[in-house]
N, C-alpha and C positions, 0 to 999 in steps of 0.2 A: 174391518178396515185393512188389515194385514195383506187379505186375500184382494182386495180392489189394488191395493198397491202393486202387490206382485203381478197381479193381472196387467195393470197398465204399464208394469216395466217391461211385460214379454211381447206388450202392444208395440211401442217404444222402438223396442230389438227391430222387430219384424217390418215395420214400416222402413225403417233405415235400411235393412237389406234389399223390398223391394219396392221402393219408392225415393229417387236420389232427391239427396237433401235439397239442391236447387228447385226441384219441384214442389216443394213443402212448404204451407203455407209458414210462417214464423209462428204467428198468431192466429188463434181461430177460436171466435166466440160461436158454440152453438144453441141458439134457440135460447138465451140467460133468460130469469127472468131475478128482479132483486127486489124485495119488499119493505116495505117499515110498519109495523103494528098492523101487520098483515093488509097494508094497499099495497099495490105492485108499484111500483115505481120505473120500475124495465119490463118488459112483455115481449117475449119471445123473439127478443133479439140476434141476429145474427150476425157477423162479418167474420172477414179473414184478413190478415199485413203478411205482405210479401216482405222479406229480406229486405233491408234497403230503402222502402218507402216508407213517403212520410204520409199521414192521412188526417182527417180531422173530424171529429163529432161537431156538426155544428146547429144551433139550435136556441132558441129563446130560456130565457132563467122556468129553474121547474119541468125542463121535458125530458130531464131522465141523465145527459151527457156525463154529467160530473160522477152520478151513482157507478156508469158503466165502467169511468177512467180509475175511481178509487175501486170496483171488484175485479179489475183486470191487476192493479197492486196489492190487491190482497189485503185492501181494507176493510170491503166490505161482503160478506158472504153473497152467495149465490141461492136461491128457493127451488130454481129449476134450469137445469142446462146445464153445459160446461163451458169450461173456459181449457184452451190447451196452451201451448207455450212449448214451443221444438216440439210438436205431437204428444208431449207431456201432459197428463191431468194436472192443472194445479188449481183450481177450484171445482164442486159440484156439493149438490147441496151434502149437508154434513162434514164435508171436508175442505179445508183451507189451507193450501200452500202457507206459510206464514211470507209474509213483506219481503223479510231478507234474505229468503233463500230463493228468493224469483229471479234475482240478477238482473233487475229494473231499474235505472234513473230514474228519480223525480225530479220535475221545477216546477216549484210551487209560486201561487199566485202571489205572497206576499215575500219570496224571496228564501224565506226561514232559514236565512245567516246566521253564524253565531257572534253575538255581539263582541265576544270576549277575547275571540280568536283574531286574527291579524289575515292578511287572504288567504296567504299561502297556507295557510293552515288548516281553513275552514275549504281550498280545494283537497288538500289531503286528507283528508278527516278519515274519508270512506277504503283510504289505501293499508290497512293494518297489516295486511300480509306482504307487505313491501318491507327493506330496510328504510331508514332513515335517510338515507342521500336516496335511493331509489323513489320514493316520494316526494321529495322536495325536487328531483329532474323531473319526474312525472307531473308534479303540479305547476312547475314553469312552463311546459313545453303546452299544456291549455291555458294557461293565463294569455301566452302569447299566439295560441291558436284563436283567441276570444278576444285580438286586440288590448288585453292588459299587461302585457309584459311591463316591469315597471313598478307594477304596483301590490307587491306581494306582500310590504310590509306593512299598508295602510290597513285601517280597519272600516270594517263595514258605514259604519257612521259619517266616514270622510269620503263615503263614493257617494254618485248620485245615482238616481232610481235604473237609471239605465247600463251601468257600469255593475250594480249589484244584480242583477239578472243577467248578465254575462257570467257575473262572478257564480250563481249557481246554477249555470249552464256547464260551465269547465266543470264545477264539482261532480252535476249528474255523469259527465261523459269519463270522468276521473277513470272508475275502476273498469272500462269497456265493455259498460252493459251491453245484454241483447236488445234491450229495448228502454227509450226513452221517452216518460212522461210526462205531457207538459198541460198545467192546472191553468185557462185562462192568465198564459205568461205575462201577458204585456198590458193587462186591465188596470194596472196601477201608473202607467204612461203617458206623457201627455199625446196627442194625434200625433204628433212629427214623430216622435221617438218609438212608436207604434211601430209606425212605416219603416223607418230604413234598421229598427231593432229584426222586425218581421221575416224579413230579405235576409239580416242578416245571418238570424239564426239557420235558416235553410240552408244557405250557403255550407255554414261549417257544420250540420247535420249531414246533409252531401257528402262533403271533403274526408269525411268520417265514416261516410258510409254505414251511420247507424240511423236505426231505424225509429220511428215515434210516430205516436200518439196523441193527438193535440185536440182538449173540450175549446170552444170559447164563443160568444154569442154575438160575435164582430165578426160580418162576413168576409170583410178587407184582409184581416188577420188570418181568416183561412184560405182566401184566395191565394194569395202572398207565401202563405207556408207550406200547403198539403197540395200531392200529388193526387189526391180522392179524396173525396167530403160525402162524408154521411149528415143528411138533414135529417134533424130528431123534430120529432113532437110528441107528447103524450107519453112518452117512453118508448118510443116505436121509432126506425128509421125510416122516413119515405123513401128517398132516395140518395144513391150511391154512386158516385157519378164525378166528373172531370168538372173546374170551375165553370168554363164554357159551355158542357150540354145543360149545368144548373140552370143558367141563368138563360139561355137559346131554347133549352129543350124539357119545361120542367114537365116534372111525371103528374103535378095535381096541382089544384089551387093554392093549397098551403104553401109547397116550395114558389110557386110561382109567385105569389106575393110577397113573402119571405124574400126570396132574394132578387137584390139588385132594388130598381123604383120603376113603377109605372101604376096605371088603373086598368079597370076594367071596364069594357065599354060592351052595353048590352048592343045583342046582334041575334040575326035570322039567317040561318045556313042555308042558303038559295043553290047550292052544289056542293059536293064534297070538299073542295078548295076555294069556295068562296064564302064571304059573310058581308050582309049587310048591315050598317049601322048608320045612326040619324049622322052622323058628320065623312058619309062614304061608303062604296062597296070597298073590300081589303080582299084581293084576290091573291091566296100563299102560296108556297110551297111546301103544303103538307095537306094531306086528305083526312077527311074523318068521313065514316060511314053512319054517320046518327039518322039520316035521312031530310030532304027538305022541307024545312020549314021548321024544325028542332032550332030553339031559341037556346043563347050562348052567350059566354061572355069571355068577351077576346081581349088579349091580355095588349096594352099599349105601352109599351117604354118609351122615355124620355130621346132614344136615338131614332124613332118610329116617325115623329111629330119634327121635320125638319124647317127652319127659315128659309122662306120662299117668296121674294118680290111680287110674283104674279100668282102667287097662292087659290085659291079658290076659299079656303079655309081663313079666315079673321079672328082673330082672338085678342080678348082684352086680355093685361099683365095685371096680374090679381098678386102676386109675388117675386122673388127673384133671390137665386143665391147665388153669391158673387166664388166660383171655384178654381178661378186661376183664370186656366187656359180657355174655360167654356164658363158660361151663365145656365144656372137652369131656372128655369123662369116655367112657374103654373098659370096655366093659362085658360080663360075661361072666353068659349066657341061663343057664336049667334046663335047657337042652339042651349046651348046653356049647358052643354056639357064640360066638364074641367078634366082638362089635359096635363102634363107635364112637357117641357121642350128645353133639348139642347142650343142654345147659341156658341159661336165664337164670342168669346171674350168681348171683341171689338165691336160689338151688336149692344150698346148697353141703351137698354130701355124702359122709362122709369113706370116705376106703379103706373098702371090708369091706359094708358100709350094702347093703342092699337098693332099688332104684325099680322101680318100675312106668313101663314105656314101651309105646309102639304104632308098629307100623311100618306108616309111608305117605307112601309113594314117591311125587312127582310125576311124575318121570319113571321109567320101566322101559329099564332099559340091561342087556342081557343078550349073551354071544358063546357059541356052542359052546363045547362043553367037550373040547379034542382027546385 
């Protein structure tokens, strides 16, 4: 163990010398994998966090997120791979950085305030190597970066759900970790407090210019937060990628139905950029070379399927959900295929009602059909 350490310390040296810090990843998971009574639970996972950015595992309950986010803090061992942190080992199997010497925030899912403490106190918790006024300036000046200034002397029990994840947001950022970890933050939320919590937290991870880490199985929530989204399944990451090419560009079926809403409509690849289907030919902008006549199933979003007066396309309203500014309304063709459609709001059309829609796809997202 002695000699792996010394080793990794003269790795350390040497990377700093020829490789500038800005060019180095912060974080760099290689290849992990993490087990429990010998199932893998992570399998040769990889990524890397720039300085600065925020990123997000995102992924359905059971495909692995949460195992990665506790062994990147040193909760949970690694079986195969490494984990580095500033080019440092701090996990590989047999070896375990311990928690606190990682120099990690957490925000955990249920807050893990201390009841007993007052705020101001539960932000300073983590400052011991401060003096006493040095601490209490240091834990006002996040109270009031987290919008709590004010409320330093209340106690956890007299904030409400969304004020106490502020409150151990300031804590995690307290001692200015390298990196901050955030446990499906906002799953104890109601939707509204989700959303403008979401925004917000980015904002003052931004303004802070620290970097994080964020599991949680609500796409909005990592849309809203993370600069990159890793889509988990199975313990595997399919794809790594910007909110926009997720949901425009996915790499498989899984992410493609995963995120965002739409169907799948069986089709015949008549050219590389076109496909037939019972409710239309959909001619894209993107080639696939499967060959003609290779059957397929081409992915339909809800903005794909537009209201249209002189439509060709008729669909009965088999559903509708009322979303503000738009109606999304399921809609089932004269072919008997069922759709998804965006309206204006001001289009309200009851169960049963007939519309007239057109389908036109900006993008064409199509996978074999196995």
């Amino acid at each position: 163990m002695r000699c792996f350490l010394f080793a990794n310390e003269i790795w350390y040296h040497l990377r700093k010398i020829f490789i500038p810090e800005f060019m180095q990843p912060l974080l760099t998971l290689s290849a992990i994998e993490c087990s429990y009574r010998g199932h893998p639970a992570v399998s040769d996972l990889s990524m890397h966090v720039n300085k600065g950015d925020l990123v997000c595992l995102l992924g359905p309950s059971g495909c692995g997120k949460t195992t990665v986010l506790r062994a990147i803090a040193g909760f949970e061992p690694v079986t195969r791979g490494e984990i580095q942190l500033h080019a440092r080992c701090i996990s590989r199997p047999g070896f375990v950085l311990p928690p606190e010497k990682r120099h990690m925030g957490m925000v955990f899912q249920d807050y893990a305030l201390f009841p007993h403490m007052n705020i101001l106190d539960n932000v300073a918790f983590g400052l011991r190597d401060l003096s006493a006024d040095e601490r209490r300036k240091r834990a006002n000046r996040l109270l009031e970066l987290v919008g709590l200034d004010g409320f330093a002397g209340r106690f956890p029990h007299e904030l409400s759900g969304g004020q106490q994840q502020r409150v151990a947001l300031a804590r995690a950022l307290a001692p200015k970790p390298d990196l901050v970890l955030l446990d499906e933050p906002f799953s104890n939320l109601d939707v509204e407090m989700r959303e403008s919590l979401s925004q917000e937290v980015r904002r003052i991870l931004k303004e802070q210019q620290t970097t994080g880490v964020m599991v949680t199985h609500d796409q909005h929530e990592a849309f809203a937060v993370a600069d990159q989204i890793g889509v988990m399944n199975e313990g595997r990451i399919l794809q790594w990628d910007t909110a926009y090419n997720l949901y425009h560009d996915p790499a498989d079926l899984f992410v493609a139905d995963f995120i965002g809403q739409g169907v799948f409509l069986a089709g015949t690849l008549l050219a590389p950029d076109t496909v037939e289907t019972d409710i239309g030919i959909v001619r894209g902008d993107r080639a696939y070379d499967w060959g003609k006549g290779c059957t397929v199933d081409l992915l339909v979003r809800p903005d794909d399927i537009l209201p249209d007066p002189d439509g060709e396309l008729v669909g009965e309203v088999v559903n509708k959900a009322f979303k503000g500014a738009e109606i999304m309304y399921t809609l089932r063709l004269s072919t008997g295929t069922v759709v998804l459609s965006l309206f204006p709001s001001h289009h309200n059309h009851a169960v049963g009602e007939r519309v007239n829609v057109t389908l036109a796809p900006d993008h064409m997202v199509a996978f074999p059909r196995s």
